[in-house]
C-alpha positions in Angstrom: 0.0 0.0 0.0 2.6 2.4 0.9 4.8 1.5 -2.3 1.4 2.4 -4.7 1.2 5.9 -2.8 5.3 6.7 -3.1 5.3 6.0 -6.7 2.9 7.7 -8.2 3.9 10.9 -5.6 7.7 10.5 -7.0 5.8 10.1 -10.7 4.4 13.5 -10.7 6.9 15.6 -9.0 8.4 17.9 -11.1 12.1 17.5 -12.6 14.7 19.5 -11.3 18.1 21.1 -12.8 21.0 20.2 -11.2 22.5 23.6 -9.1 24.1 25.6 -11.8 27.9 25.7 -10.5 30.3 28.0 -12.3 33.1 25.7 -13.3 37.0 27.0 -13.3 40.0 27.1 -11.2 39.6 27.2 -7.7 41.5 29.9 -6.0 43.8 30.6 -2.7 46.2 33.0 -1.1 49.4 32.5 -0.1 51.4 33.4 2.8 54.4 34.6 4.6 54.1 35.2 7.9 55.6 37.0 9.3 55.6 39.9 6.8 57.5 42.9 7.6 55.3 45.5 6.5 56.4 48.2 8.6 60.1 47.5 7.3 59.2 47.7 4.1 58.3 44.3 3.0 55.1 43.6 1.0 53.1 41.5 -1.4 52.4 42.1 -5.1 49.2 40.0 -5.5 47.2 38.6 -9.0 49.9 38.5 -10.9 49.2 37.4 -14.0 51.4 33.8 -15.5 52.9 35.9 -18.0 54.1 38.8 -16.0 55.1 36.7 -13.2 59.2 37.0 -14.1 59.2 40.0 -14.9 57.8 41.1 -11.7 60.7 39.0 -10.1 63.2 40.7 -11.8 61.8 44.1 -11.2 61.1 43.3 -7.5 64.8 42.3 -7.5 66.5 45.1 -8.9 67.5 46.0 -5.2 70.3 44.7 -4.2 69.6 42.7 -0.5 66.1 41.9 -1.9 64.8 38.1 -2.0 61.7 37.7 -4.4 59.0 34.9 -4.1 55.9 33.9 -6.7 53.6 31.4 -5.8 50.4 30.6 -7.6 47.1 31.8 -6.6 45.5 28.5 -8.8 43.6 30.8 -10.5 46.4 31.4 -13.5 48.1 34.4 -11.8 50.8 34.7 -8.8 51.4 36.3 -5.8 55.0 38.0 -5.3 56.3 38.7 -2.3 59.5 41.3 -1.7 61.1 40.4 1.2 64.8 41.1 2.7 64.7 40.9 6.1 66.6 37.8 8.1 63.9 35.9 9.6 62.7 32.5 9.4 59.2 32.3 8.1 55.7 30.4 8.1 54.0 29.6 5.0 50.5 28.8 3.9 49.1 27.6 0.9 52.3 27.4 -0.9 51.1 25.0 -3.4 52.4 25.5 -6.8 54.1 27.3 -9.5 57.1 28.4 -7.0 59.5 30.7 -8.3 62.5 32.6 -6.8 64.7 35.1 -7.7 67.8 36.2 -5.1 69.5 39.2 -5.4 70.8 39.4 -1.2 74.0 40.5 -0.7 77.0 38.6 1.2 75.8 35.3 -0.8 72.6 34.7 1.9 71.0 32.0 0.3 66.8 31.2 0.8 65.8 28.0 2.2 62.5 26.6 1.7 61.7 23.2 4.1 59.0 20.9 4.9 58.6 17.4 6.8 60.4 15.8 3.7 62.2 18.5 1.0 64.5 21.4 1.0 65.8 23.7 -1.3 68.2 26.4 -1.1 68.4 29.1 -3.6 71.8 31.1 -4.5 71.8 35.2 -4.4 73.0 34.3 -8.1 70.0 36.9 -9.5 68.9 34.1 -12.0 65.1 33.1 -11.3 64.4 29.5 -10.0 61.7 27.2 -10.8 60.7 24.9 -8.0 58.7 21.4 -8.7 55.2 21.3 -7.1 56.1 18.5 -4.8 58.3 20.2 -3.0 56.0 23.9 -3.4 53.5 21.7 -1.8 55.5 20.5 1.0 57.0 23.3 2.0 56.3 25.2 5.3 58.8 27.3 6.2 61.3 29.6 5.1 64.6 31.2 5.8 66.3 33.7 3.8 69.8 34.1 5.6 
């Protein structure tokens, strides 16, 4: 009895469209922490793929200046000037790393996590970082 009165209910009720869901990248910020603001450091943000090394270079022109791009996942970058000797936190350092270091006295950057590191020369050339290791990584040291 209850299986007659559940079909024909389910029978006449109208159709519905599924929820109409934008589809694209989905974004996030990245982030050094801390970021010396008040000394000057800042963060260049939405970037776009093919600006990305030139803004490294241009962020570098300095000398003493470390420069970091990370992807957004949207297709554009987040660049980050930084010079001061600190070890730093990351978040949502997940891909498309690059690096350009232009400190003086040969102070290298050092990106870790629980299983990679990577040090990058002050050799002013701009270094491409695999993914893996973007993803892994949670802090960083620039002296």
């Amino acid at each position: 009895m209850i299986a007659a009165l559940v079909l024909p209910l389910a029978a006449q009720a109208p159709a519905q469209a599924a929820p109409n869901v934008a589809a694209g990248p989905t974004a996030w910020t990245p982030g050094v922490s801390p970021l010396f603001t008040g000394a000057g450091e800042f963060v260049t943000r939405n970037v776009s793929s093919a600006d990305r090394d030139n803004a490294l270079r241009l962020c570098s022109v300095a000398s003493g200046i470390a420069c970091v791009s990370v992807g957004q996942g949207d297709g554009r970058h987040s660049v980050f000037h930084l010079f001061r000797c600190e070890t730093r936190s990351l978040s949502n350092f997940i891909n498309a790393l690059a690096v350009r270091n232009n400190q003086t006295g040969g102070a290298r950057v050092h990106f870790w996590g629980p299983r990679y590191n990577h040090y990058i020369p002050a050799d002013g050339v701009i270094h491409l970082i695999p993914d893996e290791a973007t993803y892994d990584f949670n802090r960083l040291d620039l002296c």
